[in-house]
N, C-alpha and C positions, 0 to 999 in steps of 0.2 A: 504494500500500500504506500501509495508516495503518500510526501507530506511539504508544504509551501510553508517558506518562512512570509511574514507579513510584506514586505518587498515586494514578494514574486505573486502574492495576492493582490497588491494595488493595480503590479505589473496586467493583472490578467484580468482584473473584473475594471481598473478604473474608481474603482472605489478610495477614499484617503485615508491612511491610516487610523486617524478623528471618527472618521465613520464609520468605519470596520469597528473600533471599542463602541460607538455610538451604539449600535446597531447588537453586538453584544452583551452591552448594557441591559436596552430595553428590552430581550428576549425575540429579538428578530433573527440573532444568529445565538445558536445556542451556544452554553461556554466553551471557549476554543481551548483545545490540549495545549499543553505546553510541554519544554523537554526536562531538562533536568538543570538546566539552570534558570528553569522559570520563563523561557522565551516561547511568544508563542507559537505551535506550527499548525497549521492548517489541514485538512484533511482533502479529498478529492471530492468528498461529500459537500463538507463547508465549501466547497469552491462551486461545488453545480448548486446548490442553494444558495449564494450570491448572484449567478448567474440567471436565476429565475427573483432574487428581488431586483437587481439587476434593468429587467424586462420591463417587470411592475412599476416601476421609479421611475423608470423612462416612458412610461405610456399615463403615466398621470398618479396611479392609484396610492393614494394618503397612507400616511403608514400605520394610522389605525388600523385600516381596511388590511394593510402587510400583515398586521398583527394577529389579525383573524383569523386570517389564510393560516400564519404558521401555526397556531393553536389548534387549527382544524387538522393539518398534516401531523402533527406532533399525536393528535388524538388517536389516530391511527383511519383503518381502511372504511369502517362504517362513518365518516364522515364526508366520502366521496361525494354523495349530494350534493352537500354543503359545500362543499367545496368548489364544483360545477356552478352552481347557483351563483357565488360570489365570482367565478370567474365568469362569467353569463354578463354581469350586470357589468364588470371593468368593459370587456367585449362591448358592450351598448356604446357604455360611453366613449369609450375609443373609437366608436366608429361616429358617433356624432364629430369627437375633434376633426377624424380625420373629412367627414362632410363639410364642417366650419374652413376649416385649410383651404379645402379646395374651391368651397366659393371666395375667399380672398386670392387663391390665387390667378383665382378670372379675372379677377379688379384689378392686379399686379399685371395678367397679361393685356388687359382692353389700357392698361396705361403706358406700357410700352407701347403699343401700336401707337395709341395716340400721339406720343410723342415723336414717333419715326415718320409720322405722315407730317407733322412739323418742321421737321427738316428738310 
């Protein structure tokens, strides 16, 4: 089983050191191993579950809502509903941003035009 010094987990998720304890802190990353002089190391686990808060962070969802989600996986496999459910509803919403987006970017492109027929 490999294991990432926190370095090579900034390196890969993007995450900052701050937020890696942050997130460790509140129960979003549960408590990470460390070796024998107290440093911490990573798992490949803790790395593909940064990689899915990761996604969720990036597509909007509030870290209450993170909070849920990992209470729910942490619960084990009878919360898979629940789980679907809350990713059902992130899914909604990301899909209104990504609607929101794209009628501004009509506005973004009817303003280039506009502009290139002024020249």
């Amino acid at each position: 089983m490999s294991v990432y010094t926190p370095a090579e987990v900034v390196e890969e998720t993007g995450f900052t050191l701050d937020t890696l304890r942050y997130y460790e802190k509140i129960g979003l990353l549960e408590p990470v191993g460390r070796n024998a002089a107290g440093q911490r190391r990573f798992s490949e686990q803790d790395v593909g579950w940064l990689g899915m808060i990761r996604c969720l962070r990036d597509t909007g969802m509030p870290i209450a809502a993170m909070l849920r989600f990992a209470e729910l996986v942490r619960a084990g496999d009878h919360t898979i509903p629940d789980r679907i459910r809350l990713l059902e509803e992130h899914d909604q919403q990301v899909q209104g941003q990504i609607a929101n987006l794209t009628e501004r970017q009509k506005y973004i492109h009817h303003k280039i035009s506009y502009y290139r027929s002024v020249l």
